[in-house]
C-alpha positions in Angstrom: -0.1 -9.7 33.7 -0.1 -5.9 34.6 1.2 -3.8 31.2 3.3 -0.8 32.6 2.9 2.8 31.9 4.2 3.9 29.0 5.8 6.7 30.3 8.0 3.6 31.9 8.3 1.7 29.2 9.5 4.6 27.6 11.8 6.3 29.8 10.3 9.4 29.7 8.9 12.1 31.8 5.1 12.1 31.6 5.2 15.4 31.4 7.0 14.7 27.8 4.2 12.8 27.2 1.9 15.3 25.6 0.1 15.3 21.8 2.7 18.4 20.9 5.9 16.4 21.5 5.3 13.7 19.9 3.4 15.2 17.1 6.4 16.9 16.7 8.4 13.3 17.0 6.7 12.0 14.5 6.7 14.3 12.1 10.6 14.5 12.6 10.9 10.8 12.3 8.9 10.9 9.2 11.3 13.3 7.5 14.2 11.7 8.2 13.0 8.5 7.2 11.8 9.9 3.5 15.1 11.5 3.2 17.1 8.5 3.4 14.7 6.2 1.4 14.8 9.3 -1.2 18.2 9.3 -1.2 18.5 5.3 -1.3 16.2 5.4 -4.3 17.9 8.7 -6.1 20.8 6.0 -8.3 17.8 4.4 -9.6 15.6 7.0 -10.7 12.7 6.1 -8.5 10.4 7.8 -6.3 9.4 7.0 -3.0 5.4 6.2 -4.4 6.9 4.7 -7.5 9.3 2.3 -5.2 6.1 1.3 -3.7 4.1 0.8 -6.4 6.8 -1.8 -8.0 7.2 -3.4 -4.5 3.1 -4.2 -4.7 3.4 -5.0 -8.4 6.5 -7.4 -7.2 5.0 -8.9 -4.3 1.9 -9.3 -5.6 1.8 -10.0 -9.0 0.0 -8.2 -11.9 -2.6 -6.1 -11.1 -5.7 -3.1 -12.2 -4.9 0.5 -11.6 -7.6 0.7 -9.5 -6.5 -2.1 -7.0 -2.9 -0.5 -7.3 -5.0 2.8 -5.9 -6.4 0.6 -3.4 -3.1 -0.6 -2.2 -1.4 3.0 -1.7 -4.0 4.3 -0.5 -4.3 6.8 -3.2 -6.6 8.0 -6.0 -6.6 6.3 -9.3 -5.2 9.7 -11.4 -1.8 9.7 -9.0 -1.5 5.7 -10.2 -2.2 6.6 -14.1 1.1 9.6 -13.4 3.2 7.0 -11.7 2.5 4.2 -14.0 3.0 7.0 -17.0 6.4 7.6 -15.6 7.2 4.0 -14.9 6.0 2.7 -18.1 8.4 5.4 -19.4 11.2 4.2 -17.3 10.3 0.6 -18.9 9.8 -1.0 -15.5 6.4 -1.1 -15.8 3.9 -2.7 -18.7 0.2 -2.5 -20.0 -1.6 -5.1 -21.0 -5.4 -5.3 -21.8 -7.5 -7.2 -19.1 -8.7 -10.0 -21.1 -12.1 -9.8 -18.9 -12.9 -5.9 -19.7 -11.7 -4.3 -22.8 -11.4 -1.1 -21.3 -9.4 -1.8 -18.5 -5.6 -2.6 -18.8 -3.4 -4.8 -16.5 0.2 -3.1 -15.0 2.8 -5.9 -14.3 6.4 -5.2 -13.6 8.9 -6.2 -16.4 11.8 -8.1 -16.3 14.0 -5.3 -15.5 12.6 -4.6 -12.3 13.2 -7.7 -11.2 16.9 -7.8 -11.7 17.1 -4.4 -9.9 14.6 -5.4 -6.8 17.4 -7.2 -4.8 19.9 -4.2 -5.8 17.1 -1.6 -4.6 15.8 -3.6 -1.3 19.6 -4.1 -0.3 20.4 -0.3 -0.8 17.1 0.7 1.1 17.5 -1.8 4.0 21.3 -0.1 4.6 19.8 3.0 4.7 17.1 2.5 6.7 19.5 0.5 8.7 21.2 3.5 9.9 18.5 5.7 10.9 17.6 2.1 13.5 20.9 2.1 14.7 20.6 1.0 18.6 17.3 -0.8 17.6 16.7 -4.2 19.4 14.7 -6.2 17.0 12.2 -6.9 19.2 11.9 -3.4 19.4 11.6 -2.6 15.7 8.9 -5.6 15.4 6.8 -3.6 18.3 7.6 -0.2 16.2 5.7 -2.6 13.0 2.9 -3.8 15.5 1.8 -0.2 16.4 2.0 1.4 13.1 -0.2 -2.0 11.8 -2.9 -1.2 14.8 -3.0 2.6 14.0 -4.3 1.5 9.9 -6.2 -1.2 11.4 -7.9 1.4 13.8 -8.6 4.4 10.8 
């Protein structure tokens, strides 16, 4: 099976088609999308990187700062600031590693997961309306590309 151009696929000029424009698109996109989810998040307090950080911690279960690092893609003193502020928040807790004495094990607390479903629902509305006109099949392609450009860095 022949794949057609993209430029078809798309609907768009190739001419369009160039690394400004959709630089540009992108970065657009991007914006949007973290104003909404900041919004979304602003009732409960949360950041965008400490919503994900809970959302890990959440889905799954307790884990080292240093894998937490791992996970966002991020260095280990930006975890110890967002687990500082989380632990403040009480929707986060310490506990020591019972394998290594220095190291300490974050696990979300109750709390968090009372307000997970109240968050998700809140952040799926508004992400919702920035995928208005969306076909799903079209938001699950959307997923698939942005999975093959981390797999491909």
């Amino acid at each position: 099976m022949q794949k057609e151009p993209i430029e078809k696929v798309l609907n768009i000029d190739p001419s369009q088609l160039n690394a400004y424009s959709v630089g540009l698109l992108q970065g657009r996109a991007y914006r949007a999308l973290n104003i909404h989810l900041n919004r979304a998040l602003f009732e409960y307090d949360l950041s965008i990187p400490e919503w994900k950080l809970i959302g890990i911690l959440c889905e799954h279960g307790p884990m080292r700062l240093a894998e937490i690092a791992d996970r966002l893609s991020v260095e280990a003193p930006l975890v110890t600031n967002l687990i500082d502020n989380l632990e403040k928040k009480e929707l986060i807790e310490r506990k020591n590693d019972p394998n290594d004495r220095r190291a300490k094990i974050i696990s979300p607390t109750k709390a968090v997961n009372k307000m997970i479903p109240l968050i998700d629902t809140k952040v799926k509305f508004a992400m919702s309306k920035l995928l208005a006109g969306s076909e799903r099949i079209e938001l699950m392609h959307y997923i698939k590309v942005l999975q093959l450009i981390v797999n491909n860095s």
